[in-house]
Rosetta silent file (secondary structure, phi, psi, omega in degrees, C-alpha in Angstrom):
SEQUENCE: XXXXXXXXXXXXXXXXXXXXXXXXXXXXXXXXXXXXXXXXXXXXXXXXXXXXXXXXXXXXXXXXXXXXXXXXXXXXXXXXXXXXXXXXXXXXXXXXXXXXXXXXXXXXXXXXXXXXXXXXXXXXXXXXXXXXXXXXXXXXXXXXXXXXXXXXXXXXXXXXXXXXXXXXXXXXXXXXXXXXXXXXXXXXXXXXXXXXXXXXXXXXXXXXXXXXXXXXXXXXXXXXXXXXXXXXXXXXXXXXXXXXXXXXXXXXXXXXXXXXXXXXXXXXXXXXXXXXXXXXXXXXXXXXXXXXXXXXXX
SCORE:     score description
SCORE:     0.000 S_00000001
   1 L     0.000  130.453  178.160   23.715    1.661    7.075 S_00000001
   2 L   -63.438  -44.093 -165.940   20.844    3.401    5.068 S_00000001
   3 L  -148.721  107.969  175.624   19.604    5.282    7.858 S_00000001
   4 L  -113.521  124.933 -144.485   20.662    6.412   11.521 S_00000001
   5 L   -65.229  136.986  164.567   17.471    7.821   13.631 S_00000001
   6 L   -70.342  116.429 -171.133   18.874   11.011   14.937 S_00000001
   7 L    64.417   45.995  175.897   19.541   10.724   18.829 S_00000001
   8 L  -108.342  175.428 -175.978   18.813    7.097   18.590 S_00000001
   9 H   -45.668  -65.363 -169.659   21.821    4.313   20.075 S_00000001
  10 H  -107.541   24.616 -171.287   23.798    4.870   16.993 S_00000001
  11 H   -91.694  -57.624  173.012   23.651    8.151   16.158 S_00000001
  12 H   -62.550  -26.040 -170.095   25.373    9.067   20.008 S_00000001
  13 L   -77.949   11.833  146.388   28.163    6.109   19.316 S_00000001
  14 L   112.040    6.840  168.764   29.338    8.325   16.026 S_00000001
  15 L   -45.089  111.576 -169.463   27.136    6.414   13.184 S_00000001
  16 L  -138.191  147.343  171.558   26.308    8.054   10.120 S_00000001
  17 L   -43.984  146.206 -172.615   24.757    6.865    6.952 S_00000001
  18 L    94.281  -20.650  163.789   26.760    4.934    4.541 S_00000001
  19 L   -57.243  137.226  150.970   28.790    3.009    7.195 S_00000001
  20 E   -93.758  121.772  176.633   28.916   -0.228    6.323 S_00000001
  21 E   -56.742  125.488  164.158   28.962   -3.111    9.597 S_00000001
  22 E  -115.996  -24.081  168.590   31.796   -4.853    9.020 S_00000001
  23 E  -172.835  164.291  176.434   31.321   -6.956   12.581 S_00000001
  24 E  -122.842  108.557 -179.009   29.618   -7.108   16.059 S_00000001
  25 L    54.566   38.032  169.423   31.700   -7.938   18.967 S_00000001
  26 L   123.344  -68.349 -167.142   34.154   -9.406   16.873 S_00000001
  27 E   -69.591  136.711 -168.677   31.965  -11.416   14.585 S_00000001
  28 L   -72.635  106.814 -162.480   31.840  -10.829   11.284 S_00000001
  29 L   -52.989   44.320 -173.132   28.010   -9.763    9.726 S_00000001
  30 L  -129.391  -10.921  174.864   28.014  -12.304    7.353 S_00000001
  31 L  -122.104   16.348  138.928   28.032  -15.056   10.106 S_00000001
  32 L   -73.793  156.547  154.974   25.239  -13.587   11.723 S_00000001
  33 E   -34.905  126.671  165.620   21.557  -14.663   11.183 S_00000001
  34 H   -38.846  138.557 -170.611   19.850  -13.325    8.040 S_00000001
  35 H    92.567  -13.365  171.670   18.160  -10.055    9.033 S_00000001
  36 H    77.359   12.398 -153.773   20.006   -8.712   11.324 S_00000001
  37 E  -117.959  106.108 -169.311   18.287  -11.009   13.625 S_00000001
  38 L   -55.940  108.902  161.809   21.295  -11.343   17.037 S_00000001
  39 L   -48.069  176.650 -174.705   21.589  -14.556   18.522 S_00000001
  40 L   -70.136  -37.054 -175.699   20.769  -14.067   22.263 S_00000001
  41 L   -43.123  -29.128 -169.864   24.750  -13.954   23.550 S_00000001
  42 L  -104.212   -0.767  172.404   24.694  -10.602   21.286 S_00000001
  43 L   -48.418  119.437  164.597   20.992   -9.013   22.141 S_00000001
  44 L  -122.921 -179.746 -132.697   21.645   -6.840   24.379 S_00000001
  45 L  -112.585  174.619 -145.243   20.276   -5.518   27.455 S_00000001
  46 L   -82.479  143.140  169.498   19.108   -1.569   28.462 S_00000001
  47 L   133.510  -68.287 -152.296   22.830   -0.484   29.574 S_00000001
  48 L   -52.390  161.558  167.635   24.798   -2.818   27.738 S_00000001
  49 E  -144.453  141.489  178.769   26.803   -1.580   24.678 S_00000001
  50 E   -97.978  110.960  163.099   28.239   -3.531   21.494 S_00000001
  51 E   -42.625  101.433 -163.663   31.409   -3.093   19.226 S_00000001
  52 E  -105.776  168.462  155.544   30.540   -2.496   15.754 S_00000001
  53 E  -115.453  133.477 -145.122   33.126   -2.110   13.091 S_00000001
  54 E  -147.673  142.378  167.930   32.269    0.336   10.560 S_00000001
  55 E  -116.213  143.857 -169.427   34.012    0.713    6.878 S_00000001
  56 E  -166.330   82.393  109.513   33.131    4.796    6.458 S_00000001
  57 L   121.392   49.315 -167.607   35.004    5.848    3.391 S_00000001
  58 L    71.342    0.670  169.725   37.394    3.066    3.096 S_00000001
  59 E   -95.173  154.796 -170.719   38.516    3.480    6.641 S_00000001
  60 L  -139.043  132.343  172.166   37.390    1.118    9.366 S_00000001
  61 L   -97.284  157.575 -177.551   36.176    2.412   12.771 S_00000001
  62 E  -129.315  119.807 -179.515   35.585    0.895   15.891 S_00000001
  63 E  -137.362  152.539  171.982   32.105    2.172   18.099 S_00000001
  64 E  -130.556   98.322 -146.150   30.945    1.318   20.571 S_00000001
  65 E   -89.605  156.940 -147.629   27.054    1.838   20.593 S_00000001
  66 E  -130.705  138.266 -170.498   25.410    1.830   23.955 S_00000001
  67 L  -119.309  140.601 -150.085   21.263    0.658   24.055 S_00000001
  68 L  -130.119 -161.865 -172.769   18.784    1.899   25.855 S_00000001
  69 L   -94.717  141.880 -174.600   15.166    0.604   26.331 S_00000001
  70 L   -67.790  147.502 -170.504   13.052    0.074   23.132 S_00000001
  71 L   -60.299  167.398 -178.373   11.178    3.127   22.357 S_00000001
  72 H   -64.801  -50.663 -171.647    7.047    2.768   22.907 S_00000001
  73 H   -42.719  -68.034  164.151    6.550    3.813   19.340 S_00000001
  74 H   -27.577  -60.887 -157.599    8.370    0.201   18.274 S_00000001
  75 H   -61.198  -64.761 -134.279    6.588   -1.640   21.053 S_00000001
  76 H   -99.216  -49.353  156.140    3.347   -0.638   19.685 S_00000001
  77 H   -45.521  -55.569 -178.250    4.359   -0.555   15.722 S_00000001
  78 H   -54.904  -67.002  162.380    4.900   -4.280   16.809 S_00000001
  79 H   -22.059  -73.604  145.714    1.912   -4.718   18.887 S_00000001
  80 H   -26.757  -71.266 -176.014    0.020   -3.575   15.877 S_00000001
  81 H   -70.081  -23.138  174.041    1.253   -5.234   13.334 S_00000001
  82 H  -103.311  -16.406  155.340    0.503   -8.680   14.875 S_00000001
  83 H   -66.325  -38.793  160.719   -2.837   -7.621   15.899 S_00000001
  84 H   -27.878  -68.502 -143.894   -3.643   -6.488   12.248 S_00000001
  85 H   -81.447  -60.237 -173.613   -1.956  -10.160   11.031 S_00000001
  86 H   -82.320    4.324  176.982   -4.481  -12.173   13.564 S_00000001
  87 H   -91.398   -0.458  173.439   -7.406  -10.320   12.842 S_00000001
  88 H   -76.160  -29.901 -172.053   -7.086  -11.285    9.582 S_00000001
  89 H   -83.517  -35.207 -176.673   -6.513  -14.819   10.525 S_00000001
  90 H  -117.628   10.645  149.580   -9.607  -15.172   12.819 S_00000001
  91 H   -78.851  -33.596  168.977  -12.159  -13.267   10.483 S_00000001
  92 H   -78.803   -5.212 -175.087  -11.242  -15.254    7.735 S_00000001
  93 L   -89.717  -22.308 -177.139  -11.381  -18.401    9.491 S_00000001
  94 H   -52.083  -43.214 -178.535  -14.735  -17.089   11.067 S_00000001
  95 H   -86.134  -20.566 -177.367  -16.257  -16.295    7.822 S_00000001
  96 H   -91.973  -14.332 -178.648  -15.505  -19.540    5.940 S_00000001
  97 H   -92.688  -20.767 -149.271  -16.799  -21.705    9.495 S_00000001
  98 H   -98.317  -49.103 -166.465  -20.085  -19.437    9.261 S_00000001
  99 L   -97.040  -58.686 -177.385  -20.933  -19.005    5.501 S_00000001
 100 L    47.916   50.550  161.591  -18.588  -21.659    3.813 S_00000001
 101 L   -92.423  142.632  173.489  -19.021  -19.722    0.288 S_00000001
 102 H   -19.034  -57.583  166.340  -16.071  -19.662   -2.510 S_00000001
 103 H   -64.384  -26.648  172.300  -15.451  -16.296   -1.119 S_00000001
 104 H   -71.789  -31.992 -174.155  -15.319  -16.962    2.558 S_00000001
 105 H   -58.450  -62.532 -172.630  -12.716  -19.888    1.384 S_00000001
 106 H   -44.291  -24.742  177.409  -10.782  -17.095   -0.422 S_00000001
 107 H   -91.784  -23.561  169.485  -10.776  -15.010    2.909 S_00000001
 108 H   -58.765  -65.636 -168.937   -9.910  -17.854    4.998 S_00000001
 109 H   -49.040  -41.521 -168.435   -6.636  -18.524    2.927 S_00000001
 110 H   -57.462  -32.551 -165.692   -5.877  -14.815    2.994 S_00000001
 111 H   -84.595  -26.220 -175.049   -6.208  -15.101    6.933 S_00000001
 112 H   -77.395  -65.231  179.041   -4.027  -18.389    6.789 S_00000001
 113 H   -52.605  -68.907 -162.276   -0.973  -16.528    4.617 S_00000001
 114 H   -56.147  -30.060  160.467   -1.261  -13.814    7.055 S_00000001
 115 H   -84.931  -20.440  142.066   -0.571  -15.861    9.803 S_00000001
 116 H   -68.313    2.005 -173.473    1.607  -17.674    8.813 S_00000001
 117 H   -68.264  -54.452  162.580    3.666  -14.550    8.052 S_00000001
 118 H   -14.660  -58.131  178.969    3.779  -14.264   11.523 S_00000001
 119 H   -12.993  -59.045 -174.919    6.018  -17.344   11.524 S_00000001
 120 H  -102.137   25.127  168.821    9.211  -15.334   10.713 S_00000001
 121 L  -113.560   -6.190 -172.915    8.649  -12.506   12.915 S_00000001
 122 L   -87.404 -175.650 -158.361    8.944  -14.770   16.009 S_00000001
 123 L   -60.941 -151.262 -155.029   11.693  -15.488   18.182 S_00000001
 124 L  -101.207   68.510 -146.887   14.920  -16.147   17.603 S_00000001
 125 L   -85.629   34.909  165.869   15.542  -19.923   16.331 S_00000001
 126 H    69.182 -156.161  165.482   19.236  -20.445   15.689 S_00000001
 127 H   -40.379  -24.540  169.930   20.115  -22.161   12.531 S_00000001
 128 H   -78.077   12.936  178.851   16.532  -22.197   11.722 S_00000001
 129 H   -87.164  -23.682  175.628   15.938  -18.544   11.616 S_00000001
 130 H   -88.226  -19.310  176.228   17.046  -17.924    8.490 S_00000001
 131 H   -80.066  -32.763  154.582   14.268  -20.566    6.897 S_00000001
 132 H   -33.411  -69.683 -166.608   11.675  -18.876    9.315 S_00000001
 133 H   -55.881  -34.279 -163.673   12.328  -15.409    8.072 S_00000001
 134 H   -77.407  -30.737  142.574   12.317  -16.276    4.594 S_00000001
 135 H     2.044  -87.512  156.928    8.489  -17.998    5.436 S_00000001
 136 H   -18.926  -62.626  171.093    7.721  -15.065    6.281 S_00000001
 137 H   -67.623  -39.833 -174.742    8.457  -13.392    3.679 S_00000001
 138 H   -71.250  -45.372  177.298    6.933  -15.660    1.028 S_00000001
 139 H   -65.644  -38.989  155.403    3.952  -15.677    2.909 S_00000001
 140 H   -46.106  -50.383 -167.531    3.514  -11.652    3.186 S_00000001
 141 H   -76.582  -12.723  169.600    3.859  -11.569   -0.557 S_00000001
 142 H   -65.100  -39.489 -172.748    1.099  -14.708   -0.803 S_00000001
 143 H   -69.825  -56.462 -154.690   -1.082  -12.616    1.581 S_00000001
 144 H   -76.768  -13.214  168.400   -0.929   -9.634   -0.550 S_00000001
 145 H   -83.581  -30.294  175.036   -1.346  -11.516   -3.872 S_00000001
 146 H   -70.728  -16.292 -173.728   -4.743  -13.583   -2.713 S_00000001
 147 H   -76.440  -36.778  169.219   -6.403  -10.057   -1.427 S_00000001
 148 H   -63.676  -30.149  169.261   -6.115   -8.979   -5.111 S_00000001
 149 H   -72.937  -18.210  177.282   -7.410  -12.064   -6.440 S_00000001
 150 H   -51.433  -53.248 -168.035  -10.274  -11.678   -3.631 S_00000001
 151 H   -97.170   26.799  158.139  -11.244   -8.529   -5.411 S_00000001
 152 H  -116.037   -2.129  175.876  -11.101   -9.668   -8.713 S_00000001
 153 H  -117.103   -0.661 -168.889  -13.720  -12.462   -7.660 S_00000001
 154 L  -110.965  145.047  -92.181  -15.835   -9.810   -4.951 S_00000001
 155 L    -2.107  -46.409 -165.777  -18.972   -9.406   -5.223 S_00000001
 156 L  -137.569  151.701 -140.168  -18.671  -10.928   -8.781 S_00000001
 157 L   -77.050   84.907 -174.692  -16.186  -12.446  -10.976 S_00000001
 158 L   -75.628  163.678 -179.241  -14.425   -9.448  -13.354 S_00000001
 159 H   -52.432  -36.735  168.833  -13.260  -10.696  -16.651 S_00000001
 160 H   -47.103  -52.618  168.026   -9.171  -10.755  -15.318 S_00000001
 161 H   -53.547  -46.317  136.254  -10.860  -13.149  -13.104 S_00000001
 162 H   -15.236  -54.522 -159.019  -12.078  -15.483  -15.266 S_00000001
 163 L   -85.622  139.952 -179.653   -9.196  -15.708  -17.312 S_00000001
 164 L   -75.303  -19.037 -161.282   -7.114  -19.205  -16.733 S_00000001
 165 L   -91.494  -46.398 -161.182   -3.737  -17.213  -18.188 S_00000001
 166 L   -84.152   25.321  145.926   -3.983  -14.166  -15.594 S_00000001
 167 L   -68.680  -26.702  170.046   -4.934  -16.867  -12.986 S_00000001
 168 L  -108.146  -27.820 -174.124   -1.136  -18.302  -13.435 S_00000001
 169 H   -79.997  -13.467  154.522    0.514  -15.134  -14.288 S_00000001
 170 H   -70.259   -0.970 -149.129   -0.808  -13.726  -10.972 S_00000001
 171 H  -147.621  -52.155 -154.009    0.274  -16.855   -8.826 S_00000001
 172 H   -72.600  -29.675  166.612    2.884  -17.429  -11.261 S_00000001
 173 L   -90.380   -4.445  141.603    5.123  -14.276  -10.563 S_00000001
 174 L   -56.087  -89.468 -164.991    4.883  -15.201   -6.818 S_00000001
 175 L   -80.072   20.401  155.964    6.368  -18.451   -7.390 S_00000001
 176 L  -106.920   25.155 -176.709    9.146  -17.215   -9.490 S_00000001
 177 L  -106.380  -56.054  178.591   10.128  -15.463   -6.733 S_00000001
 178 L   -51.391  -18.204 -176.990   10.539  -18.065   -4.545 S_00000001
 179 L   -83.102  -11.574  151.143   13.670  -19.812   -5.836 S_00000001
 180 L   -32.318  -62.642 -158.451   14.956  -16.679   -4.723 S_00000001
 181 L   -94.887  -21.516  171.114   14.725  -16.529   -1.562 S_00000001
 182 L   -66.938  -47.259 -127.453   15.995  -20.730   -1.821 S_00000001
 183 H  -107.755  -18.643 -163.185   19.178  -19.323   -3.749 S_00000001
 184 H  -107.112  -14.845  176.620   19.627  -16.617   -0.712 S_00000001
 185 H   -79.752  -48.894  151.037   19.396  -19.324    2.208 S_00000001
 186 H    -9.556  -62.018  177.468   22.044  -21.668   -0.019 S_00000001
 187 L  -122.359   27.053  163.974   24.383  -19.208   -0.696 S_00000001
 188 L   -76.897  150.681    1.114   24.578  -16.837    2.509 S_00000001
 189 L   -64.193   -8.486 -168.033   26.506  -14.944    3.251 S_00000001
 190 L   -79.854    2.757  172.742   27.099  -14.096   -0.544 S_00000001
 191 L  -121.235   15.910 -165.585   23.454  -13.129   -0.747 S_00000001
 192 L   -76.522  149.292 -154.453   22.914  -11.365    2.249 S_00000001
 193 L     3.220   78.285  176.686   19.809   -8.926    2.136 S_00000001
 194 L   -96.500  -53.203 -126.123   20.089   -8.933   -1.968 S_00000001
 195 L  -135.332   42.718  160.217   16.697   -9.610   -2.537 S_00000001
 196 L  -100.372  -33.815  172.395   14.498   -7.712    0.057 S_00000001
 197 H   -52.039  -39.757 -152.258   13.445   -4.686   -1.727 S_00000001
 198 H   -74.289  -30.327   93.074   12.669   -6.929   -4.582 S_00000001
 199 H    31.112  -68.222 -164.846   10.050   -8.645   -2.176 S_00000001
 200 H   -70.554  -43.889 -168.910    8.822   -5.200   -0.844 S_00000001
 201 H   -85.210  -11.279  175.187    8.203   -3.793   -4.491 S_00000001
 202 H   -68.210  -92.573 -175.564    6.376   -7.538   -5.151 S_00000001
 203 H   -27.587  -34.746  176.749    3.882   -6.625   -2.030 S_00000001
 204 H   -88.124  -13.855 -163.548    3.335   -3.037   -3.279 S_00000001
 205 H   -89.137  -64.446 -161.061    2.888   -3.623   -6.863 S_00000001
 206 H   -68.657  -53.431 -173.739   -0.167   -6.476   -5.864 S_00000001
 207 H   -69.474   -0.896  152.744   -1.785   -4.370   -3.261 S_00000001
 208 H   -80.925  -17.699  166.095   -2.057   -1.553   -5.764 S_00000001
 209 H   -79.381  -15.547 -174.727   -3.893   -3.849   -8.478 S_00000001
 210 H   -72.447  -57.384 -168.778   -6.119   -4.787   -5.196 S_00000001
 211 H   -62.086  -73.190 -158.767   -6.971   -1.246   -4.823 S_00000001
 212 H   -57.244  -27.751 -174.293   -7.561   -0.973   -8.799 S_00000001
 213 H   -66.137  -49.976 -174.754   -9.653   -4.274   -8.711 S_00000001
 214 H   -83.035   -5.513  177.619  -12.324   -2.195   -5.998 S_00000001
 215 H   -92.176  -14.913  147.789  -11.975    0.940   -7.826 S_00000001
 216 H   -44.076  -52.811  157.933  -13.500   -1.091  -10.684 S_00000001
 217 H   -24.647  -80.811 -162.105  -15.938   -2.602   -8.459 S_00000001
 218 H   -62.196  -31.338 -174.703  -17.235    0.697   -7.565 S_00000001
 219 H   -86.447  -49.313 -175.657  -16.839    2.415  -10.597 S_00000001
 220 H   -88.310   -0.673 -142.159  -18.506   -0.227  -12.806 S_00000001
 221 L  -145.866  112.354  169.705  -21.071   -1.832  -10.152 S_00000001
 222 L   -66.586  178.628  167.585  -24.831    0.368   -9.240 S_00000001
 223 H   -80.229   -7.908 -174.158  -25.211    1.190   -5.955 S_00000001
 224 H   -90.255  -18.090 -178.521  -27.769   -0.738   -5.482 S_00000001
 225 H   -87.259  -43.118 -163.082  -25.760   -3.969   -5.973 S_00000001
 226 H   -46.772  -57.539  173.368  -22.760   -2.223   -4.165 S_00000001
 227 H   -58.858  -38.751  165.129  -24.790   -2.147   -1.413 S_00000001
 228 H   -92.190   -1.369  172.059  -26.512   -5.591   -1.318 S_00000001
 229 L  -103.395   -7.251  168.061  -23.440   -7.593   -1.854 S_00000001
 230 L   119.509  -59.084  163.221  -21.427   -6.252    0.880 S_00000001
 231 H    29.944  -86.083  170.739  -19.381   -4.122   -0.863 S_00000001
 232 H   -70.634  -21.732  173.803  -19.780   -0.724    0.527 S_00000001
 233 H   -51.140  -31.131  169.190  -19.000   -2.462    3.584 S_00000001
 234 H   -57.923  -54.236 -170.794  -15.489   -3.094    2.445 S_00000001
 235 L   -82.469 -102.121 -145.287  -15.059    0.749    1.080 S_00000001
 236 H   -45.738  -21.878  160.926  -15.819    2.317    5.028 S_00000001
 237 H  -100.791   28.201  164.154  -13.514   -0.033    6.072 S_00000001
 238 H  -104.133   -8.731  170.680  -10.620    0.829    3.801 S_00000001
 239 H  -114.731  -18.637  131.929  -11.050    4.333    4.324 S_00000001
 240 H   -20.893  -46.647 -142.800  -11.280    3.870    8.264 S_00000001
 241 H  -100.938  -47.075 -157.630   -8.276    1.766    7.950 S_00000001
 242 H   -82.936  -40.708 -162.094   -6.259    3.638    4.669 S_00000001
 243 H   -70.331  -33.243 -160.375   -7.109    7.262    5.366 S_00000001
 244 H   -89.224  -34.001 -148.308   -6.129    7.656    9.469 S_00000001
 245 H   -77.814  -45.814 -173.795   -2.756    5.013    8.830 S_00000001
 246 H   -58.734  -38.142 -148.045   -1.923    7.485    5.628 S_00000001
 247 H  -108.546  -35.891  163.788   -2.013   10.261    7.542 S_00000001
 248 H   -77.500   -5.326  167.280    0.232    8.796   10.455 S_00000001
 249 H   -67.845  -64.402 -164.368    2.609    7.942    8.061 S_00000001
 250 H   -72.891  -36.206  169.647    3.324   11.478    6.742 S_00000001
 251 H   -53.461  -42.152  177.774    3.340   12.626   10.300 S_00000001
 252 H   -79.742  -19.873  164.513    5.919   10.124   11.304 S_00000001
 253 H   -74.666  -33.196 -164.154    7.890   10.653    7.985 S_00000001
 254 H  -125.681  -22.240 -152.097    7.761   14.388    7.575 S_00000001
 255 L   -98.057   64.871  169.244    6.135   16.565   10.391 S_00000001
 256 L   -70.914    6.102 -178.401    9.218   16.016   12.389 S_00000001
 257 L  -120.117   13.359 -178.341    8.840   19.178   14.444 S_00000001
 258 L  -165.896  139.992 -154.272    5.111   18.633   15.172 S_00000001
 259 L  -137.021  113.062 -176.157    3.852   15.315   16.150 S_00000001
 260 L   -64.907  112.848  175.710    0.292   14.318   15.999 S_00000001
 261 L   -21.356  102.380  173.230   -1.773   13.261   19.163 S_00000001
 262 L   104.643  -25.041 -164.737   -2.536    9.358   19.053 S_00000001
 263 H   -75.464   -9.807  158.401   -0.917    8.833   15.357 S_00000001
 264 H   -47.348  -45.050 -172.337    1.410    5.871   16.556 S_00000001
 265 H   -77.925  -22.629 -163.253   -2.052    3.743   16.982 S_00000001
 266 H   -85.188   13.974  170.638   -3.709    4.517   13.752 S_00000001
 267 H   -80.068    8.886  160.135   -2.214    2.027   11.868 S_00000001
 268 H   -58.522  -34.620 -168.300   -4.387   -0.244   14.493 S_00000001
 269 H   -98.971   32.934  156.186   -7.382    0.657   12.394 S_00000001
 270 L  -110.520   36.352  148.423   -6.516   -1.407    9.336 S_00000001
 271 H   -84.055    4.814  168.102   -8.688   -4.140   11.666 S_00000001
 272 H   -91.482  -26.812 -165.958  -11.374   -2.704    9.613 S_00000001
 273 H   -95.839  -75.076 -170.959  -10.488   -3.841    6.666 S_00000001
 274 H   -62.820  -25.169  167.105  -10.642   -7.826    7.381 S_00000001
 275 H   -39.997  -54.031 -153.532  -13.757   -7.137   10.107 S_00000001
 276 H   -94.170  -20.633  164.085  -15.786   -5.540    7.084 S_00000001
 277 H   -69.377  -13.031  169.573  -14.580   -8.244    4.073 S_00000001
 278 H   -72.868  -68.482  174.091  -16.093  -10.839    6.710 S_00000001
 279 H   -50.824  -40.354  170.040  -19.102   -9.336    6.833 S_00000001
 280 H   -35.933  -53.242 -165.396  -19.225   -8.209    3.354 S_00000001
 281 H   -78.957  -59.672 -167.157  -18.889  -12.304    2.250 S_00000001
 282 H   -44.281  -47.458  168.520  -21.324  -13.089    4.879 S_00000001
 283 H   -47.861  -59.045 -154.274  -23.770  -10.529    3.398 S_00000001
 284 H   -60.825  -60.369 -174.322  -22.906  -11.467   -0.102 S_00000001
 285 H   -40.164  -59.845 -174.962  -23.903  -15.384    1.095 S_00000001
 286 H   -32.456  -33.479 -148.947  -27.387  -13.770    2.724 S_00000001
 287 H   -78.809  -50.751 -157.763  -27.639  -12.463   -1.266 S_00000001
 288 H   -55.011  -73.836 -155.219  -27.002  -16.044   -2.869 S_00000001
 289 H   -69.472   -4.235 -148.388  -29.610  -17.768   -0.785 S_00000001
 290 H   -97.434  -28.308  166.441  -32.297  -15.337   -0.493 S_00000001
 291 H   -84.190   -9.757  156.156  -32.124  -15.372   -4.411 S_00000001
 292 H   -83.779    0.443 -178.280  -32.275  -19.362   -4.718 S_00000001
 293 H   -98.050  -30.210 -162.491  -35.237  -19.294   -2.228 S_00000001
 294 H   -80.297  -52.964 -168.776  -36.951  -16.493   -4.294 S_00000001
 295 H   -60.626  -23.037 -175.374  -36.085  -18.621   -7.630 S_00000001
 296 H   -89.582  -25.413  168.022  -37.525  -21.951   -6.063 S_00000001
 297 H   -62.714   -6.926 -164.392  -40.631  -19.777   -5.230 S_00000001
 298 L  -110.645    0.000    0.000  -41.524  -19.011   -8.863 S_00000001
């Protein structure tokens, strides 16, 4: 185990980092669901307690951790996270039924990958659960590669955008990925969690070229355009959404003796971010026609 929350379930049943699960109530993790994810005979209930087997330094232990009711903070980190995932999903379908511009398409799909993302966060589906999660997964990293191509095509087309080669080498290192994730359903247990960081550092790598694609925007773009394409709408809501969520991070990572009022919710305000790219493309459409009606006037 990487990490056990201090005065969490398995921190009183004697858990310390670096055990490795060798089984749960007998069964061996490797003939569990991918993920960590318990059929229902082992979920268990506020009371109940389960028999792990622990390898701790070539020795193998026997605990027996005891579970209590999930904390709010979870409930709400959850709660969150799929409210985020459908508001993306019904602004982009919103803006593509309203506008039905290139860009509204592009925001639709983004809202479609995010929801389907969803897919593999849902209950528990037996033998299918491990083809769920892994869904899931492709589709989070799908989500976060079209919002960087959004904003290499937002307001206007940058030259990376254009180009036909970084149009497959952006799509293309996504779907070299995927045979991965084929290779890990195939040959579990011998592949169990191999290839989730690898995944994680895919999603963080694309949403930091997203962020460099608008700091181009902004940087390279007057204000005057910035402004009439939608744009700045887009920057107040990533720093609504990036600034309060940033700041609840480092409370919940580091201020572990002082705990900020409210900061479990602000990662709720990255609902700002797909709210203000709807409008933004809606604006940006207002732009297109009002300049073919002004060009058919002349």
């Amino acid at each position: 185990m990487n990490f056990v929350r201090p005065g969490g379930p398995g921190d009183q049943a004697g858990l310390q980092n670096g055990d490795r699960v060798i089984s749960v109530e007998g069964i061996p993790v490797e003939q569990l669901p991918l993920y960590s994810r318990w059929p229902r005979s082992l979920a268990p209930r506020v009371g109940e307690s389960r028999r792990l087997v622990v390898e701790r330094d070539g020795v193998s232990l026997s605990l027996d951790v005891v579970y209590g009711a999930t904390r709010r903070g979870v409930v709400n980190l959850r709660l969150g996270a799929a409210l985020v995932v459908l508001s993306f999903l019904w602004f982009g379908i919103w803006a593509l039924i309203t506008v039905r511009t290139s860009h509204a398409l592009g925001l639709a799909c983004i809202g479609l990958a995010a929801g389907l993302a969803m897919f593999g966060g849902g209950p528990y589906l037996g033998t299918w659960d491990g083809v769920a999660t892994h869904i899931g997964t492709a589709a989070m990293v799908l989500w976060t590669v079209l919002l960087f191509r959004f904003f290499l095509l937002f307001p206007k087309p940058k030259r990376l955008g254009k180009s036909r080669l970084a149009t497959w080498l952006i799509y293309g290192v996504w779907a070299l990925s995927l045979p991965l994730l084929v290779l890990e359903l195939i040959f579990h247990p011998a592949l169990y969690h191999t290839f989730g960081p690898l995944f994680s550092l895919l999603m963080l790598g694309y949403l930091i070229l997203a962020l460099a694609a608008v700091t181009h925007t902004l940087v390279k773009t007057p204000r005057s355009e910035l402004r009439e394409s939608g744009m700045s709408l887009i920057l107040v809501g990533l720093l609504v959404a990036v600034v309060p969520t940033l700041v609840g991070f480092i409370d919940w990572a580091f201020l572990r003796g002082f705990s900020l009022p409210g900061s479990t919710y602000y990662p709720l305000l990255l609902v700002a971010i797909p709210i203000t790219m709807a409008l933004a493309v809606r604006k940006q459409a207002r732009l297109g026609e009002a300049q073919v009606e002004l060009h058919a006037a002349m």
